[in-house]
C-alpha positions as CSV (number, residue, x, y, z in Angstrom):
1,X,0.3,35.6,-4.0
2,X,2.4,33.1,-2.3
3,X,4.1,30.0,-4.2
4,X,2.4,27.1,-3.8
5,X,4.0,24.6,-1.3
6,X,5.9,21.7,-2.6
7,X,3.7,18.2,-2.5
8,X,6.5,16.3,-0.9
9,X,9.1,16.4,2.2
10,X,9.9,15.4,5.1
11,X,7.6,14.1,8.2
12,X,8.7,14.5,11.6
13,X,9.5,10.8,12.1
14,X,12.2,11.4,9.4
15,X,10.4,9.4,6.5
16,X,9.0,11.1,3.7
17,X,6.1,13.4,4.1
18,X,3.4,14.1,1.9
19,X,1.2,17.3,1.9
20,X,-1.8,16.8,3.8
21,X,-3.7,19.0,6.2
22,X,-4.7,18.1,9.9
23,X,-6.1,19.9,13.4
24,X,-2.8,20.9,15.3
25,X,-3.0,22.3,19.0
26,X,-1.6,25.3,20.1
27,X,-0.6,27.1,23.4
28,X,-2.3,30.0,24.1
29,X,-2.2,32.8,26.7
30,X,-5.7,31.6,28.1
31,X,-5.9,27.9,27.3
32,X,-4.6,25.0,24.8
33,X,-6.7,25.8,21.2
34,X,-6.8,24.3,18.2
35,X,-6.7,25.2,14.2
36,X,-7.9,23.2,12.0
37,X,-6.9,22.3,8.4
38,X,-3.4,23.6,8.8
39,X,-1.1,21.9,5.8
40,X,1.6,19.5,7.3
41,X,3.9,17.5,5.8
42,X,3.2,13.6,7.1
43,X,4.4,10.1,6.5
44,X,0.5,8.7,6.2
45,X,1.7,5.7,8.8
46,X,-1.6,5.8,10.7
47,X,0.3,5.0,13.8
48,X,3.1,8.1,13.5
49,X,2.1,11.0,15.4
50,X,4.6,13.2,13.8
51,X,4.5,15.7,11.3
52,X,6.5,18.8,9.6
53,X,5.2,22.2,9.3
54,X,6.2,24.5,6.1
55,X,8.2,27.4,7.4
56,X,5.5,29.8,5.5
57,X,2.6,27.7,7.5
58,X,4.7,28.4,10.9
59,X,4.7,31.9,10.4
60,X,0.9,32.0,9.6
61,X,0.4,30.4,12.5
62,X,2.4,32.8,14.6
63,X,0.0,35.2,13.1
64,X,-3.3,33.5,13.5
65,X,-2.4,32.5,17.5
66,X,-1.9,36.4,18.1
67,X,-5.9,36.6,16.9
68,X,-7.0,33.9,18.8
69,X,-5.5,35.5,21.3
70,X,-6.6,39.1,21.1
71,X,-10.5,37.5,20.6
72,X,-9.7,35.1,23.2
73,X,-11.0,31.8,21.3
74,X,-9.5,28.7,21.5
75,X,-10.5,27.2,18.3
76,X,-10.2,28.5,14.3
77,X,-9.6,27.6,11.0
78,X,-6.3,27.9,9.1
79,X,-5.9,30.3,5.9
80,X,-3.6,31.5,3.8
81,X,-1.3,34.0,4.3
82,X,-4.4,36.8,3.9
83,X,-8.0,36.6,4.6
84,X,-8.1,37.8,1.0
85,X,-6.1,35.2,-0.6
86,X,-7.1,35.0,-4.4
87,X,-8.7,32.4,-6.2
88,X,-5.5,31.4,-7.9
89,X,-3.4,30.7,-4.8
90,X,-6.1,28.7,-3.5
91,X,-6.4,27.0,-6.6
92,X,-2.5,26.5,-6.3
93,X,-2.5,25.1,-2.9
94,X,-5.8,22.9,-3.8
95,X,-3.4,21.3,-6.7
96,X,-0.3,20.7,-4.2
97,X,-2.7,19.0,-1.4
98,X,-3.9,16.9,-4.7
99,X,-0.3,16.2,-5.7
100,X,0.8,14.9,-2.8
101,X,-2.3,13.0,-2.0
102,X,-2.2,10.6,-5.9
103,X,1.7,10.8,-4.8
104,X,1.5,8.9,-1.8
105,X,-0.4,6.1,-3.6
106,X,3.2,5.4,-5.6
107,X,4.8,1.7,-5.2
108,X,1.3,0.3,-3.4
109,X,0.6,-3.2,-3.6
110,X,-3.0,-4.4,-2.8
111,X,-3.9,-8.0,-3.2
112,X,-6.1,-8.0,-6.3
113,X,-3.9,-5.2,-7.9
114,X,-0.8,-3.0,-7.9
115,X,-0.1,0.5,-8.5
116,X,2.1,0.9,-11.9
117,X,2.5,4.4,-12.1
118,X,1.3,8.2,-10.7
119,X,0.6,11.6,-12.6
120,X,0.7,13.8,-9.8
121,X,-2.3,15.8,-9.2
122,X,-4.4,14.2,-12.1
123,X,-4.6,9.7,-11.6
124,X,-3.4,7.2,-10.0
125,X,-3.2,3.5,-12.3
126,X,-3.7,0.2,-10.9
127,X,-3.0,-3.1,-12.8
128,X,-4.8,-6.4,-11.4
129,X,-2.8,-8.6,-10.1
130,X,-5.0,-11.5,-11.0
131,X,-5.2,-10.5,-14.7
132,X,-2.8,-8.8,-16.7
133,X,-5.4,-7.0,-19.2
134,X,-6.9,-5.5,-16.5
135,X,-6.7,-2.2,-15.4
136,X,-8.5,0.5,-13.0
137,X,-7.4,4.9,-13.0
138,X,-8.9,7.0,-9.9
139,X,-8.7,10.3,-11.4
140,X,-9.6,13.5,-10.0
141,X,-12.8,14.9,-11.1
142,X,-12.5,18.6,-11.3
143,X,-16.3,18.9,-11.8
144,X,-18.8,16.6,-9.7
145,X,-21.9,18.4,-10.3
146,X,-21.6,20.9,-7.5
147,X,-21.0,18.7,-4.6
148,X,-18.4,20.0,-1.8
149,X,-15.1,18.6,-1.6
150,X,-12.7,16.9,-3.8
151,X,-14.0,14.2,-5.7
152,X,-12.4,10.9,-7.9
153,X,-13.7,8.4,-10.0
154,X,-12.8,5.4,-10.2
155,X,-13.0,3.3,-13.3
156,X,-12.2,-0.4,-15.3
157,X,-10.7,-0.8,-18.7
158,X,-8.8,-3.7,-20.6
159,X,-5.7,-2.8,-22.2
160,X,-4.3,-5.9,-24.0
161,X,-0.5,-3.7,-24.7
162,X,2.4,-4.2,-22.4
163,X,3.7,-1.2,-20.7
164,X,1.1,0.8,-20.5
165,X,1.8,4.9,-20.2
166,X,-0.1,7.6,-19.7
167,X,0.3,8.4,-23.8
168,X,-0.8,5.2,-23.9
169,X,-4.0,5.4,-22.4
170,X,-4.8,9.2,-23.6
171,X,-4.4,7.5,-27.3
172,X,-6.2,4.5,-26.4
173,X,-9.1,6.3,-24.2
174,X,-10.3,8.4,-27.4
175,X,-12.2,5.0,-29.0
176,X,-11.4,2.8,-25.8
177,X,-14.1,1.6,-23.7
178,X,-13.5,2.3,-19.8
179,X,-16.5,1.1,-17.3
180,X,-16.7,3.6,-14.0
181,X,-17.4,2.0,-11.1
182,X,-18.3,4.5,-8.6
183,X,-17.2,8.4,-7.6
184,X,-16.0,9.1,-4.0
185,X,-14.6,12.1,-1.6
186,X,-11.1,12.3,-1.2
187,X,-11.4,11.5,2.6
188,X,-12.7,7.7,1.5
189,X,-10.8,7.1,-1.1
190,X,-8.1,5.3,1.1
191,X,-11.5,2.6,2.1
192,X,-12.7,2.4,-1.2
193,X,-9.0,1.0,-2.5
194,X,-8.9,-1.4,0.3
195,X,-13.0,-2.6,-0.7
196,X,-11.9,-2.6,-3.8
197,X,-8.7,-4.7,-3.8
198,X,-8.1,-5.7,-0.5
199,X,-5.0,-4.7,2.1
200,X,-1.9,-3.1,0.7
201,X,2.2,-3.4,1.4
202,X,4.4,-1.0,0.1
203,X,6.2,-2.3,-2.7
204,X,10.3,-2.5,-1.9
């Protein structure tokens, strides 16, 4: 089993890439194809078309072109670096791709609310921005009754303490009362923030 990839580097543009996945072409002897979910390192600037391939991801891909090839198809679907991969390295790579995707969120300013801090892989926290008791956590749900992808809630809570931490809240959380607003797939979570509190600026 292979290490699991780090969450964070660099995207081709030269700012810092997070771990996300994406459909890359590729030359082939008999035509331009395609493969799907392949794990990339990019900026998330929705107007960068650059990104960073792991060196263990350009290898595999070296490996999967030669099959395309030899079945002569122009289109397939990245895995890892065996058809038999175990559970545990997907399960591995599954919690990188999650890292970096609550990483990106650090230092985000929306206009109803602000992020204060990250745990990688588990929540992202939000304080309002038009009241200071306030607070909303998207957290990842490992279990969402079956349903395909990766899943987060997200969820409202007054904390009257300054500061809040994440000891903070797993203290408070044991008798405090948190209201969840709704649970969404990881590919609308970017929307639902922006419904939710409006258009965001990274914080300098």
């Amino acid at each position: 089993m292979c290490d699991p990839m780090d969450p964070i580097d660099v995207c081709g543009c030269g700012d810092i890439g997070y771990l996300t996945t994406r459909k890359i072409p590729i030359d082939l002897a008999h035509g331009v194809g395609y493969i799907d979910n392949v794990p990339v390192y990019h900026c998330q600037a929705t107007s960068c078309q650059e990104y960073t391939l792991p060196p263990e991801v350009s290898r595999r891909l070296e490996d999967i072109a030669e099959e395309m090839e030899r079945t002569q198809t122009l289109k397939a679907t990245y895995t890892g670096t065996s058809p038999r991969e175990s559970s545990s390295g997907l399960q591995n790579h599954q919690q990188t791709l999650l890292e970096a995707f609550t990483l990106k969120f650090r230092n985000r300013v929306y206009e109803d609310a602000q992020v204060i801090f990250v745990v990688p892989g588990e929540a992202v926290f939000l304080q309002s921005t038009l009241e200071n008791s306030e607070f909303y956590v998207l957290r990842y749900e490992d279990d969402n009754s079956g349903a395909s992808g990766l899943w987060f809630s997200l969820s409202k809570f007054y904390y009257e303490e300054p500061n809040l931490t994440y000891e903070d809240f797993l203290d408070w959380s044991e008798s405090g009362y948190i209201k969840e607003i709704g649970r969404v797939v990881i590919d609308d979570v970017e929307d639902t923030l922006i419904d939710e509190f409006g258009d965001w600026a990274v914080n300098s």
